[in-house]
N, C-alpha and C positions, 0 to 999 in steps of 0.2 A: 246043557252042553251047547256051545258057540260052534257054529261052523262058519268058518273063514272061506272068502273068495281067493279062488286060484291069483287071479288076480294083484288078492292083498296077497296071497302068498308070497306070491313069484315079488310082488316090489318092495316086500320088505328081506326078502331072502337078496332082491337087489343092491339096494341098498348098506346092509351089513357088510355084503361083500366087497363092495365100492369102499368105503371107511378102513375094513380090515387089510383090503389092499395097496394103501397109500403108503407111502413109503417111510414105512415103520422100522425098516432095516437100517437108518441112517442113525449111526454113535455118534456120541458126542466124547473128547477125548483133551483131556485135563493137561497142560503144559505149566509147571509152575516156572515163574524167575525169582532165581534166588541166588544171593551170593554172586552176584554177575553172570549166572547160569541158567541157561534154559535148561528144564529138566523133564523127561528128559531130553537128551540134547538132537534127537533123531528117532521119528514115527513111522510107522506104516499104516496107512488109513487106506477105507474104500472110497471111492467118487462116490459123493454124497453126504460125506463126514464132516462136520464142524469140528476144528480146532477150539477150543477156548483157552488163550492167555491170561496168567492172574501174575502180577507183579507183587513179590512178598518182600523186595528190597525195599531199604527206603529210600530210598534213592528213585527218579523216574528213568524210566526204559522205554525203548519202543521195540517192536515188531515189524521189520519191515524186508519185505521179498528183496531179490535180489535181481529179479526181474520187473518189479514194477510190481505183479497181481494182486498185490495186498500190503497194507500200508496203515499203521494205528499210531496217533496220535501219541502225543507223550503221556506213559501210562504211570500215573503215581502210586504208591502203596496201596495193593488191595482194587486197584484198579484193572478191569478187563477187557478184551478185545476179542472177538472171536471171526470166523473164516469159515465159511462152507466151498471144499475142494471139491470140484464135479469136473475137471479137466485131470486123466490119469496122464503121473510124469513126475518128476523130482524138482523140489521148491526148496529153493536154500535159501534162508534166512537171517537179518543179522540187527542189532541192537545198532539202529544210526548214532546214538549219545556214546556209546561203545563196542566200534567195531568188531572187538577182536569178541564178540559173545556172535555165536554163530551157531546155528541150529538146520536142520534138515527134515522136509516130511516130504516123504512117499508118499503117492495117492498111485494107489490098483484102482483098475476098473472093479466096479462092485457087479454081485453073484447077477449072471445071465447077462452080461456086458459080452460083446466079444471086441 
């Protein structure tokens, strides 16, 4: 039978905890375009959440805030872009090749934010 130092105890009990506590809570959360449509067309995410964008038209699309915050290249078929929101507040969105596809994600402050 092994007996362990307090020591190794306490730095490996440190350690775990340090790893288990990084920030595992952050979703990641699927926007398809399809049909001239972000889908869906309107999210609610926590600060801390990536967006990811997949373009299923064949046609290219972009992604592009409405404020400036975020902004993806022309996305071809099966091509994606994605966004981590860590500012809580509302992001409207809209397809610069075609305006009128317009999309909206909520970002909440995530759990122990005040």
């Amino acid at each position: 039978m092994k007996l362990y130092s307090t020591a190794a105890f306490g730095a490996a009990f440190l350690l775990t905890a340090v790893f288990s506590a990084s920030p595992g809570n952050a979703a990641n959360i699927d926007v398809k375009i399809d049909n001239f449509t972000f889908v869906p067309q309107q999210i609610t995410v926590k600060a801390g959440d990536t967006v990811t964008w997949t373009n299923r038209d064949d046609i290219p699309h972009t992604v592009t805030s409405k404020t400036t915050a975020f902004r993806s290249k022309a996305l071809d078929t099966d091509d994606k872009f994605s966004f981590t929101f860590t500012t809580p507040g509302t992001y409207a969105y809209f397809c610069s090749l075609h305006p009128h596809m317009t999309g909206t994600v909520v970002v909440e402050a995530s759990t122990g934010e005040k």
